[in-house]
C-alpha positions as CSV (number, residue, x, y, z in Angstrom):
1,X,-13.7,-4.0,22.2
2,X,-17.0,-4.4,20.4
3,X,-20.6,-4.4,21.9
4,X,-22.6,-4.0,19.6
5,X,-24.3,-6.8,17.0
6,X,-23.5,-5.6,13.4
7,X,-26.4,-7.8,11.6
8,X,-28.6,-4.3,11.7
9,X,-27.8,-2.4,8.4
10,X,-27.3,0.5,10.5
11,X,-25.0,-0.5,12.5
12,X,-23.0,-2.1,10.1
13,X,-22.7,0.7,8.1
14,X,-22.2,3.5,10.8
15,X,-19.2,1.5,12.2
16,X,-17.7,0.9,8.6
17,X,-18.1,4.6,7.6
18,X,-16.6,5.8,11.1
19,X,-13.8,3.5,9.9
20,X,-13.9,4.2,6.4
21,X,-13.4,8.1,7.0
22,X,-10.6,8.8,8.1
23,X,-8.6,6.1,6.2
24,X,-9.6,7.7,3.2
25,X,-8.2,11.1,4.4
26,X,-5.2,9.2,5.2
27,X,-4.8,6.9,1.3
28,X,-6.0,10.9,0.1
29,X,-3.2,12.4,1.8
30,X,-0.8,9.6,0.6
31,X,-2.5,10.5,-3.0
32,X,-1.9,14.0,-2.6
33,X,2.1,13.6,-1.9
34,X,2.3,11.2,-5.0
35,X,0.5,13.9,-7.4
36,X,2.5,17.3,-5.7
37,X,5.8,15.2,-6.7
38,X,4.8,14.8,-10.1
39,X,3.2,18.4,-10.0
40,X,6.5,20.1,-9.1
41,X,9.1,17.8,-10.7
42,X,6.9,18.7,-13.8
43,X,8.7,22.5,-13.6
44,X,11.9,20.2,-13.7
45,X,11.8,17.9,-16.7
46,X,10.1,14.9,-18.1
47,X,13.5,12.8,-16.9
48,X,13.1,13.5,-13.2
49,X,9.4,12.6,-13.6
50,X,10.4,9.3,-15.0
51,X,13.4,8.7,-12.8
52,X,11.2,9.0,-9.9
53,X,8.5,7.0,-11.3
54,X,10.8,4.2,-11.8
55,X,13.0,4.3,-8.6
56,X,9.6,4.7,-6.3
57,X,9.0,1.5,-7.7
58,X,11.8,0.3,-5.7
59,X,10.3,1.8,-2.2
60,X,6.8,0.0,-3.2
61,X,8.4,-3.5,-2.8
62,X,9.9,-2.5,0.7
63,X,6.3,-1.2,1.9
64,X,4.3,-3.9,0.7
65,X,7.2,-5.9,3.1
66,X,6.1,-3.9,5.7
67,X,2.3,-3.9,4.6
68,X,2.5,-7.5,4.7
69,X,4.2,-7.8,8.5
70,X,1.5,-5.4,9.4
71,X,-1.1,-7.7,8.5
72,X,0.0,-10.3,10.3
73,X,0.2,-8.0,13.3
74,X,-3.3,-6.5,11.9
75,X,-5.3,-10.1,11.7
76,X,-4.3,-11.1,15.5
77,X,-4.7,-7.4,17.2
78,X,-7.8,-7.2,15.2
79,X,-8.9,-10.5,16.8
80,X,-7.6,-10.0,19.8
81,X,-9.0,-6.5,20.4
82,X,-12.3,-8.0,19.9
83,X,-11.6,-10.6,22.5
84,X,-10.3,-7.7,25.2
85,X,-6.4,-8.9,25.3
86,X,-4.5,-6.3,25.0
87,X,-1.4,-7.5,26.5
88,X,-1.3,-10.2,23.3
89,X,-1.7,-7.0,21.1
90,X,1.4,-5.1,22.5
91,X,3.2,-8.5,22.2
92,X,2.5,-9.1,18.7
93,X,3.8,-5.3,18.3
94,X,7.6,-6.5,19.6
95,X,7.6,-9.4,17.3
96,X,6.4,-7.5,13.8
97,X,8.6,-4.8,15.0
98,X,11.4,-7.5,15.0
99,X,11.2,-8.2,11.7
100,X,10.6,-4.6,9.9
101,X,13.7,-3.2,11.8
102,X,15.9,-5.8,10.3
103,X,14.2,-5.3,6.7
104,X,14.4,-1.8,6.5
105,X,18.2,-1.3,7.8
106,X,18.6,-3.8,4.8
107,X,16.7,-1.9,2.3
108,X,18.3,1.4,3.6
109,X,21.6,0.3,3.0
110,X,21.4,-1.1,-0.3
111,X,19.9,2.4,-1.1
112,X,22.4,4.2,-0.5
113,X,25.6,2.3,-1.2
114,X,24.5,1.1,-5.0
115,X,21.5,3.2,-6.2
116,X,22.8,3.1,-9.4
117,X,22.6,-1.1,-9.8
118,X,19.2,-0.9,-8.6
119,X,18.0,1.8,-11.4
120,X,19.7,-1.0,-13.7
121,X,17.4,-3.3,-12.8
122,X,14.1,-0.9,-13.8
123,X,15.9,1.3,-16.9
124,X,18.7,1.1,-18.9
125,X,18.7,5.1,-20.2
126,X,21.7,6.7,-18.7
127,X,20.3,10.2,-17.4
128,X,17.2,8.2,-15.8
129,X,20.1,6.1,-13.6
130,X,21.8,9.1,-12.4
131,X,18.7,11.0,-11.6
132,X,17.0,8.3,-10.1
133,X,20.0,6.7,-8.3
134,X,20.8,10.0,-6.4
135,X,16.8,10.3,-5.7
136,X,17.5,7.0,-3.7
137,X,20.2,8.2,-1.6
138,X,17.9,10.5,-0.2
139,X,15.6,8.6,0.1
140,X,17.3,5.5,2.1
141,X,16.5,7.6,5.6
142,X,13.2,7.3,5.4
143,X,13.3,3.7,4.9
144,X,14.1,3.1,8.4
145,X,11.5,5.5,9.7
146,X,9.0,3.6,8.7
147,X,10.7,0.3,9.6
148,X,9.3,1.2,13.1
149,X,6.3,3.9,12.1
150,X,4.3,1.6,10.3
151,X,3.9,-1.5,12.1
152,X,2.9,0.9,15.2
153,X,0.2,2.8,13.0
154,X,-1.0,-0.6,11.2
155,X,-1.5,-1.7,15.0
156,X,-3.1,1.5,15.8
157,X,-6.2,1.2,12.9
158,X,-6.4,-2.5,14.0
159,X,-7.6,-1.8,17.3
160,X,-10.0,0.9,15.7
161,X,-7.4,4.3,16.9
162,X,-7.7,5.1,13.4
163,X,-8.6,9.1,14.2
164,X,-4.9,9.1,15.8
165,X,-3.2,7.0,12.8
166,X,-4.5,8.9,10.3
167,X,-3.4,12.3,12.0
168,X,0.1,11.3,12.3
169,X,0.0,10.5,9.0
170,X,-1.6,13.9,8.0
171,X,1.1,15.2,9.9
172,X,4.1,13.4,7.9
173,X,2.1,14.3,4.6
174,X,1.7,17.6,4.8
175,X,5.3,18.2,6.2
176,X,6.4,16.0,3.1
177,X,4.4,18.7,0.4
178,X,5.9,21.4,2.0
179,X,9.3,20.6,2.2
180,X,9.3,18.7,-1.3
181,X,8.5,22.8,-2.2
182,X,11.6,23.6,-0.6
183,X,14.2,21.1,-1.9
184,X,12.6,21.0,-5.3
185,X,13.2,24.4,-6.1
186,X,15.6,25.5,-3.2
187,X,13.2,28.0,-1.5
188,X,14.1,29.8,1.4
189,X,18.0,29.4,1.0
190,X,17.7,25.6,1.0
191,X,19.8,24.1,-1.9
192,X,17.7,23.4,-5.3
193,X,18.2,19.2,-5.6
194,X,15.7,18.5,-8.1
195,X,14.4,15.3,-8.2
196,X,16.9,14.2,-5.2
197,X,15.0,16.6,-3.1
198,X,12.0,14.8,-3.2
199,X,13.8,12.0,-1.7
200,X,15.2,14.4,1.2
201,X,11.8,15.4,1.6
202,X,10.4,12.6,2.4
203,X,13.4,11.2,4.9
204,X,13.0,14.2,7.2
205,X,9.4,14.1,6.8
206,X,9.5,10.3,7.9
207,X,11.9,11.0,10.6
208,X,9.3,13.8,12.1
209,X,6.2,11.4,12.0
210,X,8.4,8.6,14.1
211,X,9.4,11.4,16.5
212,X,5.7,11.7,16.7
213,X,4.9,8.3,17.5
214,X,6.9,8.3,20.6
215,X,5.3,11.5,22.0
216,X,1.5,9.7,21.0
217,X,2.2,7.0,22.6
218,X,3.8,8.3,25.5
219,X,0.7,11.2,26.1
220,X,-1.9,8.8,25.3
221,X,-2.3,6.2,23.3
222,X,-4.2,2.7,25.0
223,X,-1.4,0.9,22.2
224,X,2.5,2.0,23.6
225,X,5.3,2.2,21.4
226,X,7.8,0.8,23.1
227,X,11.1,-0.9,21.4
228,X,11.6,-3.3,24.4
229,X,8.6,-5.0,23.4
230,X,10.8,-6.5,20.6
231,X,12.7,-8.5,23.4
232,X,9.3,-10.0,24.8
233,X,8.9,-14.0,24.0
234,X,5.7,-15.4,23.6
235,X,5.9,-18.7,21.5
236,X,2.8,-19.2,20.6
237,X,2.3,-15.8,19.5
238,X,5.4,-15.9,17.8
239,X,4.2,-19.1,16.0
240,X,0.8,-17.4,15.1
241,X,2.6,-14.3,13.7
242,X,4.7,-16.4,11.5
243,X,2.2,-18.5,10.1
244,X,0.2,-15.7,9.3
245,X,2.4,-13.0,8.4
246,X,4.5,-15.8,5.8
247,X,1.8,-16.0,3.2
248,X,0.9,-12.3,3.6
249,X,4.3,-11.3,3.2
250,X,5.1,-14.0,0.3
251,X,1.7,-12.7,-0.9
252,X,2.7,-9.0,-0.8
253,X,6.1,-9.4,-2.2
254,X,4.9,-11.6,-4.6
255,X,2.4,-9.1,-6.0
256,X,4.6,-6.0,-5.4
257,X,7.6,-7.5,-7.0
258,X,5.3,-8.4,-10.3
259,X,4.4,-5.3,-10.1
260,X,7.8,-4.1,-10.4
261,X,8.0,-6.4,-13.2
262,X,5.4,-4.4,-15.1
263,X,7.3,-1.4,-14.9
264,X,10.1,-3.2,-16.3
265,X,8.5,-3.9,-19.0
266,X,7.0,-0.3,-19.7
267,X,10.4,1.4,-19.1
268,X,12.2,-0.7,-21.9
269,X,9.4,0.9,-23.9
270,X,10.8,4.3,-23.9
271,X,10.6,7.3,-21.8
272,X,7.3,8.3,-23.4
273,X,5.4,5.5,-22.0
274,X,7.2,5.9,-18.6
275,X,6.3,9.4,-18.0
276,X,2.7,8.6,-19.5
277,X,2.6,6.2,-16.5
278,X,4.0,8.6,-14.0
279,X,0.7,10.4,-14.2
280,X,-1.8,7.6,-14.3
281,X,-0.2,6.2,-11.4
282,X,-1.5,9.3,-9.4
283,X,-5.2,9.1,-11.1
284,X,-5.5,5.6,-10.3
285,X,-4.4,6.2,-6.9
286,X,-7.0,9.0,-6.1
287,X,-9.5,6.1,-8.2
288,X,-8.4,3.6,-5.7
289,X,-8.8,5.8,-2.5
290,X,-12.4,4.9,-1.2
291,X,-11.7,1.3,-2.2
292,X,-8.4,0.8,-0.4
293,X,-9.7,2.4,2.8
294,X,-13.2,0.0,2.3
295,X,-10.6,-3.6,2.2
296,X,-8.5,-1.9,5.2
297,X,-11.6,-0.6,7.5
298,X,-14.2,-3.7,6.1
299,X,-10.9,-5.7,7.4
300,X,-10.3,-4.8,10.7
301,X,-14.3,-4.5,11.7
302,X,-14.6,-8.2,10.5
303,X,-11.4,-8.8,12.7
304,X,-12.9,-7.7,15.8
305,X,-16.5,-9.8,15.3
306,X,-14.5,-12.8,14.4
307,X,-12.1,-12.4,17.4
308,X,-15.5,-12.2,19.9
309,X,-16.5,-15.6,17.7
310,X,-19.6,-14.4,16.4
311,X,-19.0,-16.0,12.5
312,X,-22.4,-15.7,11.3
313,X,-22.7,-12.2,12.2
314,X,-18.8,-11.9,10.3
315,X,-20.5,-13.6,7.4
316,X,-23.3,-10.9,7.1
317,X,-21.3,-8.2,7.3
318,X,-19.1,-9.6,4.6
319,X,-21.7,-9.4,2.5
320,X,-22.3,-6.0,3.1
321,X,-18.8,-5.4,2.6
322,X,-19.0,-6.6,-0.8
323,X,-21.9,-4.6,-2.1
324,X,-19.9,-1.6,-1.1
325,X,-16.9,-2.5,-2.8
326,X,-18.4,-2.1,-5.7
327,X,-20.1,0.5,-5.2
328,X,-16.8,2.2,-4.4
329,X,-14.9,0.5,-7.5
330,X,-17.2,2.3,-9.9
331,X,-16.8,5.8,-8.1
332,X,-13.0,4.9,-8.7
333,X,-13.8,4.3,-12.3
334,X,-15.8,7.7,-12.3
335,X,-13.1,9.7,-10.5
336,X,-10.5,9.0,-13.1
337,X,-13.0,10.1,-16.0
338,X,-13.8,13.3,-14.6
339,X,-10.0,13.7,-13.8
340,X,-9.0,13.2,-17.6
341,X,-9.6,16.4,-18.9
342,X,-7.7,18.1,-15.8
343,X,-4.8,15.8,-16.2
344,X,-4.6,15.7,-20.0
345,X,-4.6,19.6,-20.0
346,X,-1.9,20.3,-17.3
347,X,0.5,17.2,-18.5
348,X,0.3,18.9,-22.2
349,X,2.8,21.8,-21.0
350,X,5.4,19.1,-20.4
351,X,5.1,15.7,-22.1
352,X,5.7,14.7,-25.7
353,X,2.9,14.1,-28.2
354,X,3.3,10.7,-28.3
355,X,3.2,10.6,-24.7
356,X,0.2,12.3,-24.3
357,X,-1.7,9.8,-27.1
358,X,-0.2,7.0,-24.4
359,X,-1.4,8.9,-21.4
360,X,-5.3,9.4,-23.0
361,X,-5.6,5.7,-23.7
362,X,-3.8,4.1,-20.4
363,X,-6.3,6.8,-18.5
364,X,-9.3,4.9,-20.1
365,X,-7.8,1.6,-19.4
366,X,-7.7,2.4,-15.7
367,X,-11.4,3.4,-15.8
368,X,-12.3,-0.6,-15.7
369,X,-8.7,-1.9,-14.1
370,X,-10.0,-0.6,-10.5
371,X,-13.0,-2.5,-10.2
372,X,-10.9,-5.5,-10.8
373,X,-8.7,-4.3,-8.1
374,X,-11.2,-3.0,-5.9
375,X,-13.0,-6.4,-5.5
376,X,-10.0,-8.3,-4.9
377,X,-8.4,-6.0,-2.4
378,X,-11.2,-6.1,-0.3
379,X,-11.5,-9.8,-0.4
380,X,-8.2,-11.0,-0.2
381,X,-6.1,-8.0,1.8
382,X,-9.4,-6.9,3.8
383,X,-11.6,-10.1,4.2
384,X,-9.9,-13.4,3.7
385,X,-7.3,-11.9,6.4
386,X,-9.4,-10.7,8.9
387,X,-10.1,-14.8,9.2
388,X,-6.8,-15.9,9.5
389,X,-6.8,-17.1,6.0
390,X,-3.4,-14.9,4.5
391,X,-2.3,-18.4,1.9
392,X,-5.2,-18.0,-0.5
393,X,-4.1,-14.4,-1.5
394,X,-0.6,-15.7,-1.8
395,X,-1.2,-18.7,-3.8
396,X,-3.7,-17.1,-5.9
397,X,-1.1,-14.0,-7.1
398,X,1.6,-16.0,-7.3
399,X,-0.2,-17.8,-9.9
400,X,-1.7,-15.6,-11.7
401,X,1.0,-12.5,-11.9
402,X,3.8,-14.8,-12.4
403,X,2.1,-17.4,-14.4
404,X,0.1,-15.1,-16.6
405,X,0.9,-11.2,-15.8
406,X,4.2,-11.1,-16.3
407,X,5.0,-13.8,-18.8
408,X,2.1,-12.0,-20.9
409,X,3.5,-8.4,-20.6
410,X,7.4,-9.9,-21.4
411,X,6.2,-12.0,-24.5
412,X,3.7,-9.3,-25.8
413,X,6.4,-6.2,-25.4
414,X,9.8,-8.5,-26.2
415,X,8.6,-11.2,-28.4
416,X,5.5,-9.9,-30.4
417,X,6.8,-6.8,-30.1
418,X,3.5,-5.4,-29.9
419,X,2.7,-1.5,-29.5
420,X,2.9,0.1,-25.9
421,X,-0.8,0.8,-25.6
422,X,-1.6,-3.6,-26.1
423,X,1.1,-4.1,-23.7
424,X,-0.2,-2.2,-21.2
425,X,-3.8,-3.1,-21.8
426,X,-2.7,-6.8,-21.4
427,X,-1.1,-5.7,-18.2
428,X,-4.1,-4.9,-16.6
429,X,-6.5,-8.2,-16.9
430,X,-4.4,-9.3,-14.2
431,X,-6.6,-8.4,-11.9
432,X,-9.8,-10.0,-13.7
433,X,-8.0,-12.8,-14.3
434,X,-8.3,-13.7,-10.6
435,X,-11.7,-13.1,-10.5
436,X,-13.1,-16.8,-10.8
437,X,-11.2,-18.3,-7.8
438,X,-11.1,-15.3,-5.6
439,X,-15.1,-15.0,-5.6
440,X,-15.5,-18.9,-5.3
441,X,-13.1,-19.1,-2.3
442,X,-15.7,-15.9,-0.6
443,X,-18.4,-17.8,-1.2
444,X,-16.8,-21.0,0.6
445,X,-16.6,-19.3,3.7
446,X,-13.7,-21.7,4.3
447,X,-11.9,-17.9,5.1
448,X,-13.3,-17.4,8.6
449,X,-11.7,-18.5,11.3
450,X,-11.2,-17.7,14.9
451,X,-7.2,-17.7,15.4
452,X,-7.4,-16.1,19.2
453,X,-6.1,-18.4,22.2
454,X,-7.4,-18.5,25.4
455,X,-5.5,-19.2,28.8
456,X,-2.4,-17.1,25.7
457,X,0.3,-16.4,28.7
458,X,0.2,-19.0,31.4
459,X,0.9,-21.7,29.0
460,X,4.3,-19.7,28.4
């Protein structure tokens, strides 16, 4: 629980960087699996690049599901950790845990009984369906993992245990490298799979950082995993967690599934501008890195002053919040310039010409895209939720990616027929398109709120 006031600069600062620090080890680890899969399915082919590229997309829909329980979970164990109840926090644990178990087993199943229809839906090039499809059998395991895994470590960072969320997660990563070595290229007597070891990989990787969990939790943790918490009733929790978690989830689904859209788009363009993208996905991820882990740690530090009621002091450090962000969205911008020449010179070994031209230009894009994202990650994933306000970020993407994003990229790539490079550029002023109402609704302050009860059980 916090003690101390946060309107001193130094304060405010030292408990965001503590925060900040290892989150960014974690999103850097998370980075660093992303670019050794593109690194070693490189030795493969450009196919199994692109196959993975586009059936990852896929797995991004089902994590922004569980990105968006965890924030409901996040926004009331934030707020009740400031306010010392931590029987509400475990609680709130069973019911998001409710929901992401029943997700994922669907997810997982669709995965691996029609792989193939779901490559359909992102490619229509033969080779990449069969590569990517048996990529997703492997995969499907995993699924469920992290069904349970992430709701418990989202809870974790919430209540500020973000040293021992982050080292679970370093644990998972590095497993996932190593063995993405071993089922890639069939090392040590393991069978060479390809791309479809990457998914194996990453299932028994997944399965070793849930086994983890359990022992965490049982050795030490102050937050327990424990699945009978799914069978606790609290109906006014319940009813919070739902009305929060609804727009975040809409919200995240929403954006995740546009998202998809975009790579719909770009992989009826050929498999040039697919693998092109495969590799500024991993730039802009390292780019995005301190910015991500600035929305999640500014997030969960406004969640605990808001949850003691001290608003004006939540206000301040808001403000704070915000000068950082940018800072951190040009250092984004700066770590994908000084990545070009790196990435330009080891992709030339195994994409086309015409790929490369894409890759140059769609790097250089990038350079301004995550300021845009930068600022509105922070305020609507890290900010607006941390005051119980999870429906502007929904309403605002819904309108925006599905009313301008994706109609754009569909009428400038099937309709104008425009070249790949102005369909992607037009892609990406999504995010500054959003700009006007997202920085109006920060500077209403209509976003902080106090969501905690009092007197929470004894009115059960």
């Amino acid at each position: 629980m916090l003690q101390k006031n946060l309107t001193g600069k130094r304060t405010f600062y030292e408990r965001i960087f503590k925060l900040v620090l290892p989150i960014v080890i974690q999103n850097l680890l998370s980075s660093a699996v992303s670019s050794a899969d593109v690194i070693m399915l490189n030795y493969v082919g450009q196919s199994a690049i692109s196959a993975v590229s586009l059936a990852s997309q896929y797995a991004n829909i089902l994590f922004m599901v569980f990105y968006g329980l965890g924030t409901g979970a996040t926004i009331l164990c934030a707020q009740y950790y400031g306010k010392g109840n931590l029987e509400a926090i475990q609680v709130v644990e069973g019911i998001a845990l409710r929901f992401s178990t029943v997700i994922s087993v669907v997810f997982c199943g669709t995965a691996l009984l029609v792989p193939d229809m779901l490559m359909r839906l992102f490619t229509n090039d033969a080779e990449l369906i069969a590569v990517g499809a048996s990529y997703l059998r492997f995969m499907s395991v995993s699924y469920l993992c992290c069904g349970i895994a992430e709701v418990y470590l989202a809870i974790l960072r919430s209540v500020e245990q973000v040293v021992i969320s982050t080292a679970l997660n370093v644990l998972a990563f590095s497993l996932n490298i190593i063995l993405n070595a071993v089922f890639i290229f069939g090392l040590f007597g393991a069978p060479r799979l390809g791309a479809a070891g990457v998914g194996l990989a990453t299932s028994v990787s997944r399965l070793v950082e849930l086994i983890a969990c359990f022992a965490v939790s049982r050795a030490k943790s102050t937050i327990k995993l424990n699945l009978r918490y799914m069978f606790v009733s609290n109906r006014l929790l319940f009813k919070d967690f739902v009305r929060l978690s609804l727009p975040a989830l809409g919200n995240d689904i929403v954006w995740s599934v546009a998202f998809a859209m975009y790579s719909v788009v770009m992989g009826h363009m050929g498999t040039d501008a697919v693998a092109a993208n495969s590799f500024v996905v991993v730039v802009r991820n390292f780019g995005t890195i301190l910015c991500f882990g600035m929305a999640n740690a500014g997030g969960i530090l406004l969640g605990n002053v808001i949850g003691e009621n001290k608003i004006e002091e939540a206000r301040d450090a808001a403000k704070k919040l915000m000068k950082l962000t940018v800072i951190s969205g040009a250092v984004g911008g700066l770590i994908v310039i000084a990545a070009m020449p790196i990435v330009l010179n080891y992709a030339s070994s195994s994409l086309s010409a015409q790929a490369m031209h894409y890759l140059k230009y769609m790097l250089w894009i990038n350079t301004y895209y995550i300021m845009g994202a930068a600022v509105n990650t922070t305020l609507i994933a890290g900010a607006f939720r941390a005051g119980g306000d999870s429906r502007f970020g929904f309403i605002c993407d819904t309108i925006v990616m599905w009313c301008y994003g994706v109609p754009l990229g569909f009428l400038a790539a099937f309709v104008l027929k425009l070249p790949v490079m102005w369909v992607y550029f037009l892609l990406c002023t999504d995010e500054f398109a959003k700009w006007p109402w997202v920085l109006r609704h920060y500077r209403s302050g209509r976003w902080l709120n106090n969501i905690t009860r009092d007197e929470l059980f004894q009115k059960e």
